[in-house]
C-alpha positions as CSV (number, residue, x, y, z in Angstrom):
1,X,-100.6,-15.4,-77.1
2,X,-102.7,-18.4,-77.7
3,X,-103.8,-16.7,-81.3
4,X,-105.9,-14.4,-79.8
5,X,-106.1,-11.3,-81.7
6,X,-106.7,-7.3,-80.7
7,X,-110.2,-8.0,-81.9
8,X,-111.0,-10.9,-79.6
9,X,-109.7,-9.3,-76.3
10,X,-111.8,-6.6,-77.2
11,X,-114.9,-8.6,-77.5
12,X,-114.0,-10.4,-74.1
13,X,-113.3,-7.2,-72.0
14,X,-116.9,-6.1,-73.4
15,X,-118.7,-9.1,-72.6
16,X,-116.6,-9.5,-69.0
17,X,-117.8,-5.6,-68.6
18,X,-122.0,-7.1,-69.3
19,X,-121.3,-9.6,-67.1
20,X,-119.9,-7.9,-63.8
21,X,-120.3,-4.5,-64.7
22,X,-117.5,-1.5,-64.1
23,X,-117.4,-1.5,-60.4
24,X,-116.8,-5.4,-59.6
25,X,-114.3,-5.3,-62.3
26,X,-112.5,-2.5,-60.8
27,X,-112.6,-3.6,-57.2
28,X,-111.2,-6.8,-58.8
29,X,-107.9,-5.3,-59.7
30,X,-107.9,-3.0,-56.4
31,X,-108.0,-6.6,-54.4
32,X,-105.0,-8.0,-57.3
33,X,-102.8,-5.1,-57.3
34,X,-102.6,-5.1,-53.4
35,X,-102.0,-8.8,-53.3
36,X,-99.1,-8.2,-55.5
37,X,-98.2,-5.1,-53.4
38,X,-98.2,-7.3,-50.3
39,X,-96.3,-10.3,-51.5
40,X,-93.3,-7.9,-53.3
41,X,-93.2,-6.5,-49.8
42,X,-92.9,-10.0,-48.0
43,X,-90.4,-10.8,-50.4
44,X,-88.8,-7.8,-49.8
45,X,-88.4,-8.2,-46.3
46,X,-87.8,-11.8,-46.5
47,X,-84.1,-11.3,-48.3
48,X,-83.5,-8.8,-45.9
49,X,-83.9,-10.3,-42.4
50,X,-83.2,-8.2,-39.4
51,X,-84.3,-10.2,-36.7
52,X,-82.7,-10.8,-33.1
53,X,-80.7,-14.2,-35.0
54,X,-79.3,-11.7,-37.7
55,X,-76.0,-11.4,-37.9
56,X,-76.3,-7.7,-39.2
57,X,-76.9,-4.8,-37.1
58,X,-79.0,-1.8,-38.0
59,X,-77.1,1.5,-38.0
């Protein structure tokens, strides 16, 4: 993982904490883990069309 140790991630999560401090940080993976939320659900609903050209019908 591009040699980067346990010691090293450390010191970058503590500096990235100095930096933008606790609450941009966590609003920063709110806003990442509902992208990621949204596109799985596109995806989702993507493989699974329903629409009036389906050819399936909903019971």
């Amino acid at each position: 993982m591009f040699g980067l140790g346990v010691q090293e991630l450390l010191l970058i999560l503590i500096i990235l904490v100095f930096v933008f401090g606790t609450s941009r940080i966590a609003d920063l993976g709110k806003g990442m883990g509902e992208g990621i939320r949204n596109f799985k659900k596109a995806v989702k609903d993507d493989s699974n069309p329903s629409g009036p050209g389906s050819t399936e019908e909903k019971k």
